[in-house]
C-alpha positions as CSV (number, residue, x, y, z in Angstrom):
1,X,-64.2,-32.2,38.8
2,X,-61.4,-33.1,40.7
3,X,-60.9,-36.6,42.6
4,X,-61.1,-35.0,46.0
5,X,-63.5,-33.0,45.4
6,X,-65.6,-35.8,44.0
7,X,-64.4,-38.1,47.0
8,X,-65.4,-35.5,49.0
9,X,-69.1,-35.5,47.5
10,X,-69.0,-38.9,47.7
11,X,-68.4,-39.0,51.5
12,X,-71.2,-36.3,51.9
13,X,-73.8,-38.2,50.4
14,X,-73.2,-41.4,52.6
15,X,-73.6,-39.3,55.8
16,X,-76.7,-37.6,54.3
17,X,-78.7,-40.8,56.1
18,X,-77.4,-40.0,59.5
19,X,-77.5,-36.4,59.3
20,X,-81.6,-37.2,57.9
21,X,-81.8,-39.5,61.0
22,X,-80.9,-37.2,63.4
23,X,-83.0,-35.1,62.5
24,X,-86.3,-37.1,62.5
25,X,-84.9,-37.9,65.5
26,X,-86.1,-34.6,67.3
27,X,-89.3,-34.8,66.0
28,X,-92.3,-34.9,68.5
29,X,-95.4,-36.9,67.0
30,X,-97.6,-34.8,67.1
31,X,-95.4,-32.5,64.5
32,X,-94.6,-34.7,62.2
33,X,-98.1,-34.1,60.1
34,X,-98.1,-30.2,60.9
35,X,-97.5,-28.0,58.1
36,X,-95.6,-24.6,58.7
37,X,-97.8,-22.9,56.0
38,X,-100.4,-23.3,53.2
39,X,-98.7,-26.0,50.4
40,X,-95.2,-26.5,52.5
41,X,-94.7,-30.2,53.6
42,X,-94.9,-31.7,57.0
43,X,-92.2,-33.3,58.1
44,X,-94.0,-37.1,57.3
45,X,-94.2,-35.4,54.1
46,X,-90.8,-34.7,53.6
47,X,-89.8,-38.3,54.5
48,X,-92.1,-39.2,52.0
49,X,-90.7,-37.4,49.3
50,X,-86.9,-38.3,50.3
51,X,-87.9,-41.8,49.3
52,X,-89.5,-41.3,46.3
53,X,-86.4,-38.8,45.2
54,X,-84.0,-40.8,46.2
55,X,-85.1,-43.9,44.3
56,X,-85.5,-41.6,41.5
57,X,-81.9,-40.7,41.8
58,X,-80.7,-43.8,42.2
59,X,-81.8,-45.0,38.8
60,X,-80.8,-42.0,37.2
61,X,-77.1,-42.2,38.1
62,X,-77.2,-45.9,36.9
63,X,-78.3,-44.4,33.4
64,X,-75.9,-41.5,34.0
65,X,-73.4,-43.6,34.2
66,X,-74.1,-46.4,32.3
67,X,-76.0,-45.5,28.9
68,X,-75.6,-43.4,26.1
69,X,-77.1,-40.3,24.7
70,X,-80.3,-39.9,27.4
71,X,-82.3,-36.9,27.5
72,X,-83.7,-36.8,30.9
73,X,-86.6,-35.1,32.6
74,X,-88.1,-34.1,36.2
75,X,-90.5,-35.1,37.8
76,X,-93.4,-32.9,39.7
77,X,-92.4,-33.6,43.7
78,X,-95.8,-31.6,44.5
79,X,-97.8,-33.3,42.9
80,X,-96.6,-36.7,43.8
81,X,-97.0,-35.5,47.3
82,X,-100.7,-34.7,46.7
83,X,-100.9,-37.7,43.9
84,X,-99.7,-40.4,45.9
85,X,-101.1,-39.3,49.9
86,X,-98.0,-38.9,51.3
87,X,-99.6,-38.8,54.3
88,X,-101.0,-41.8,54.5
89,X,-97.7,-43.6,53.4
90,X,-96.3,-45.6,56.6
91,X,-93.2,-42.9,57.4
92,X,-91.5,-46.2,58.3
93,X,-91.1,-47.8,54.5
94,X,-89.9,-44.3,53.1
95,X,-87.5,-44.2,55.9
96,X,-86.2,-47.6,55.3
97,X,-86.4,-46.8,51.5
98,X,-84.4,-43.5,51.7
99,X,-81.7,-45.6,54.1
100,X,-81.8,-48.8,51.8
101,X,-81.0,-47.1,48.4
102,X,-78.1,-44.9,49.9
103,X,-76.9,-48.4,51.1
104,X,-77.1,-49.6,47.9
105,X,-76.2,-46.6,45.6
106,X,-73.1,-45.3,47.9
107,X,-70.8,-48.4,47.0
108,X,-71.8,-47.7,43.2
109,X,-71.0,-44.7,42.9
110,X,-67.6,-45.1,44.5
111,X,-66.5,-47.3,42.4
112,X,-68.0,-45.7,39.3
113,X,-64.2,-44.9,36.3
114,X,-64.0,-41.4,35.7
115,X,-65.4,-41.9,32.1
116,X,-68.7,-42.9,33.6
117,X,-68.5,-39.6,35.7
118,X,-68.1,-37.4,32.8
119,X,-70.5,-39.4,30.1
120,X,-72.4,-36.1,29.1
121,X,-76.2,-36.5,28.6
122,X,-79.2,-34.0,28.2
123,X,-81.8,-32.6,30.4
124,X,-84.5,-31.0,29.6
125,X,-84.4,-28.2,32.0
126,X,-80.2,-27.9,33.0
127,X,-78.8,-28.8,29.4
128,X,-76.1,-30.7,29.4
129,X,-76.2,-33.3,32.5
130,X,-73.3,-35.5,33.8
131,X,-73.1,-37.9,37.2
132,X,-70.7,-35.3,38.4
133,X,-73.8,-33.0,38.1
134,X,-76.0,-35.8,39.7
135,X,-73.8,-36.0,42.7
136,X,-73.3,-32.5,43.5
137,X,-77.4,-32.7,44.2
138,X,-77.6,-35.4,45.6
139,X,-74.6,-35.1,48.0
140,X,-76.8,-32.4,49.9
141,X,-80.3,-33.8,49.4
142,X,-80.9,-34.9,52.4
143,X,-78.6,-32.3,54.8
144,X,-81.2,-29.9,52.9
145,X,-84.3,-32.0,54.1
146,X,-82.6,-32.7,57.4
147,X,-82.3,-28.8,57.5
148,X,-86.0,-28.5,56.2
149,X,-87.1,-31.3,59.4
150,X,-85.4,-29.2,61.9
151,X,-86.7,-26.0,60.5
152,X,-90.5,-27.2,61.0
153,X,-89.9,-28.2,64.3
154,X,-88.9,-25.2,65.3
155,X,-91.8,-23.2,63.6
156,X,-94.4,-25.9,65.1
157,X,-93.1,-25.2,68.5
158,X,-93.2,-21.5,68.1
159,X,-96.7,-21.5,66.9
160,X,-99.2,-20.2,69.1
161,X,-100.7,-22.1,71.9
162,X,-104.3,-24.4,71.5
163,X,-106.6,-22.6,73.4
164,X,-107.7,-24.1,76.4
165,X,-110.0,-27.0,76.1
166,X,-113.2,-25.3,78.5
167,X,-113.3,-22.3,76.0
168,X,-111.6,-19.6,78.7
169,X,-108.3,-18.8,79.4
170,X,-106.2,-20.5,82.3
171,X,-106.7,-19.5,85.8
């Protein structure tokens, strides 16, 4: 990978918090526990697992980068969302969660030497695994959920009306 291009990453995961922001922003309250179909997330959901994925990822570039010869693994994001209640996780603590370890992880990374960036590893599902892979997901993470947010929204708001609380239609 080039140095611009990884500059360039870089810079795109550090605006993935406001980009994520904004789009919680435009969430009405009563949409952010609606699910857009059977087993998709909610948008509290999808908070939820942007903290959990993101502290995840934070370690795993600090081993990336820092130790040798790792075989690494995933981790099942469904069922931690069913595991762990995500819905009954304060969407306040993942928020500050997701924003803390970007804080925290964006200064690493840019200061990380090229040979950390290439240290090759193994994963158990991609094969052969390197930061540079790391940050090419991570960079879009949360653009993707912020996509994902904005995408609910729009289907709760196109779904079809409550019917009328007296049982008849309007008059």
């Amino acid at each position: 990978m080039l140095e611009a291009e990884r500059a360039e990453l870089i810079r795109q995961y550090e605006d993935g918090v406001p980009a994520f922001k904004k789009a919680l922003a435009g969430v009405p309250a009563a949409a952010l526990k609606w699910r857009p179909a059977p087993g998709a997330w909610s948008v509290h959901e999808i908070v939820c697992h942007c903290a959990d994925s993101e502290t995840n990822s934070a370690s795993r570039v600090r081993y990336l980068a820092g130790e040798r010869d790792l075989s690494l693994d995933n981790y099942d994001q469904d069922r931690w969302a069913i595991e762990f209640d995500y819905h009954a996780h304060p969407l306040e603590t993942a928020l500050a969660t997701v924003e803390a370890v970007r804080a925290n992880t964006g200064p690493l990374i840019r200061r990380l030497p090229d040979a950390a960036w290439q240290r090759v590893h193994q994963h158990k599902t991609h094969g052969r695994y390197t930061a540079e892979n790391w940050l090419k997901t991570y960079a879009v993470h949360l653009h993707e959920h912020a996509r994902q947010i904005e995408d609910n929204v729009a289907a709760w708001r196109r779904r079809p009306a409550p019917a009328s609380a007296c049982g008849g239609r309007a008059r």
